[in-house]
C-alpha positions in Angstrom: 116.3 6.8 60.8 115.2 10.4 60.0 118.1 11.5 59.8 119.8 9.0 57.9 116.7 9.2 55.1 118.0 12.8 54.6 121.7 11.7 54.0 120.7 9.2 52.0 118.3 11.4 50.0 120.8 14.2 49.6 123.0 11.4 48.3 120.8 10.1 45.7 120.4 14.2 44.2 123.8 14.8 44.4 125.3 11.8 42.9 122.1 11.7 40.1 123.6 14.8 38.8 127.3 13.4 38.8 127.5 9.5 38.5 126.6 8.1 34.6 125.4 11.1 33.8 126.0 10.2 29.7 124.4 6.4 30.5 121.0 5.5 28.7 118.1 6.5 31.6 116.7 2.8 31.0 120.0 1.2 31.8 120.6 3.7 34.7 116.9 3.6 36.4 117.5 -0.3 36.1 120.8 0.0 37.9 119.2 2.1 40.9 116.2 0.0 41.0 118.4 -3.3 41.0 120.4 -1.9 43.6 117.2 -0.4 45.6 116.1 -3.6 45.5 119.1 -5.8 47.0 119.3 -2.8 49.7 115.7 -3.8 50.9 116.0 -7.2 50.8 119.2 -7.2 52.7 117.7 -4.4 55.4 114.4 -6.8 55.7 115.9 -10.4 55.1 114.5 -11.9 58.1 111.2 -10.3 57.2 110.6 -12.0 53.9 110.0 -15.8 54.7 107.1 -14.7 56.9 104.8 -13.0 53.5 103.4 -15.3 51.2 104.6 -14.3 47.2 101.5 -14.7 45.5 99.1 -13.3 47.7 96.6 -11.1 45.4 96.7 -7.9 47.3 100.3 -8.0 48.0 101.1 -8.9 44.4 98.6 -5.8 43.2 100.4 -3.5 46.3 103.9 -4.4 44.8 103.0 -3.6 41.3 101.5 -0.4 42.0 104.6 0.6 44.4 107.3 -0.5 42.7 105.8 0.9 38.9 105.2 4.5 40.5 107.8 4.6 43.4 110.8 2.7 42.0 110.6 2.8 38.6 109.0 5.7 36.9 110.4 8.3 39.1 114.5 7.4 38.7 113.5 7.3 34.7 111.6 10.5 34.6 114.5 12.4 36.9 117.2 10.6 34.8 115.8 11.9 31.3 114.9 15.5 32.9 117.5 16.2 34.9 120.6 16.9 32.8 118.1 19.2 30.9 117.5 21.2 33.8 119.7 23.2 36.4 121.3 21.7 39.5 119.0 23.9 41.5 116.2 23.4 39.8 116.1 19.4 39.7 116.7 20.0 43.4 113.4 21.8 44.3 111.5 19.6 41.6 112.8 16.5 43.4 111.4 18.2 46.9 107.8 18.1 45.6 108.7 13.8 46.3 107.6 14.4 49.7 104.3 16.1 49.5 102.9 14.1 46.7 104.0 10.8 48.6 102.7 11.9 52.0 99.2 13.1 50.1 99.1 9.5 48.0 99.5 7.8 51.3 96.7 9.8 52.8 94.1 9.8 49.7 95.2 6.0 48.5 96.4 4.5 51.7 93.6 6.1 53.6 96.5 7.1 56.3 96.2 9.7 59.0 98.7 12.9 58.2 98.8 15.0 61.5 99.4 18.7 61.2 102.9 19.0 62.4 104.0 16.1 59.5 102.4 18.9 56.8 104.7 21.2 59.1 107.7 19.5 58.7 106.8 19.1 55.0 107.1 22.6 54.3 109.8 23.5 56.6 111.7 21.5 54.2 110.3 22.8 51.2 111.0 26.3 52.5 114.7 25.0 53.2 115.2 23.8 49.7 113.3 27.0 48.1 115.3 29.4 50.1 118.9 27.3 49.6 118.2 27.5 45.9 117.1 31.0 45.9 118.6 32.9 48.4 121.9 33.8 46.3 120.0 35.4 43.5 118.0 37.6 46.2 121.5 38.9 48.2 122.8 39.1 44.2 119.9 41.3 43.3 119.8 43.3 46.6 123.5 43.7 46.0 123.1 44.9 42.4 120.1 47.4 43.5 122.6 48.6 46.0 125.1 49.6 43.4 122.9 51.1 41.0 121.2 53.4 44.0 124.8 54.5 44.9 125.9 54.7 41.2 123.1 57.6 40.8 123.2 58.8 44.2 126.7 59.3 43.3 126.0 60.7 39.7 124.1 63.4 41.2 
C-alpha cells in the first residue's frame, strides 16, 4: 500500500502540472475531489452501510477532513502551482507529509514513533536533493572551469 501511495502521489504532481493546466482551479479542485471521492467510496463500499450519516462527531470529523484535506489543498496547489517552478511545487507539495503526520499527532492525539519522523525526512531529503542536486554538479562544474580558466591564464 506504501508503495502504491507513492505512485499514486507522484501521479497526482506530475499530472497537476500537465492535465487542465489553463482550467478554472474551482472547476479543477471540484473535478479531483469528485473523482477522490468516487475512488473512496468504491475502495470502501462494503464499509459504508455499517456508519450511521448523521452521527454528530462523524458529520464534524467529515467536515473538518474533507474542508482542509480534500478541498483546500487541490485549490491552493491548482492556483499556485503554474506560478511556480516544476521543482519548486514539487518540494512545497513534500511539506504534505510532515504537517499531516504532525496534525494527526497534535489534533488526533496519535502516537508518531521515531522511525515514522525518520522516514519523513528521508523523503524530504530525497525530494530536496532530486530538485537540487543539478544546480550543485552545475555549480561545481562551473567553479571547475573558472579555476582552470585562470590556472590556465597564468
Amino acid at each position: 500500500m506504501g508503495i502504491l501511495s507513492a505512485f499514486t502521489y507522484a501521479a497526482f504532481i506530475f499530472f497537476s502540472g500537465k492535465v487542465a493546466v489553463d482550467v478554472n482551479p474551482l472547476t479543477r479542485t471540484s473535478l479531483m475531489v469528485t473523482g477522490s471521492t468516487i475512488l473512496v467510496f468504491i475502495l470502501f463500499m462494503k464499509d459504508i452501510p455499517t456508519v450511521f450519516p448523521l452521527e454528530g462527531s462523524l458529520v464534524t470529523s467529515a467536515a473538518g477532513v474533507s474542508l482542509f484535506g480534500a478541498v483546500l489543498p487541490p485549490l491552493f496547489y491548482a492556483v499556485g502551482a503554474p506560478l511556480i517552478s516544476g521543482g519548486l511545487a514539487n518540494i512545497l507539495t513534500s511539506v504534505e507529509l510532515p504537517v499531516a503526520i504532525l496534525s494527526a499527532s497534535i489534533i488526533l492525539a496519535e502516537t508518531v514513533k521515531a522511525v515514522q519522523w525518520l522516514g519523513i525526512v528521508l523523503i524530504l531529503v530525497a525530494i530536496v536533493l532530486n530538485e537540487i542536486g543539478p544546480n550543485i554538479i552545475r555549480m561545481k562544474k562551473r567553479s571547475k572551469r573558472t579555476i582552470l580558466h585562470q590556472h590556465n591564464k597564468n
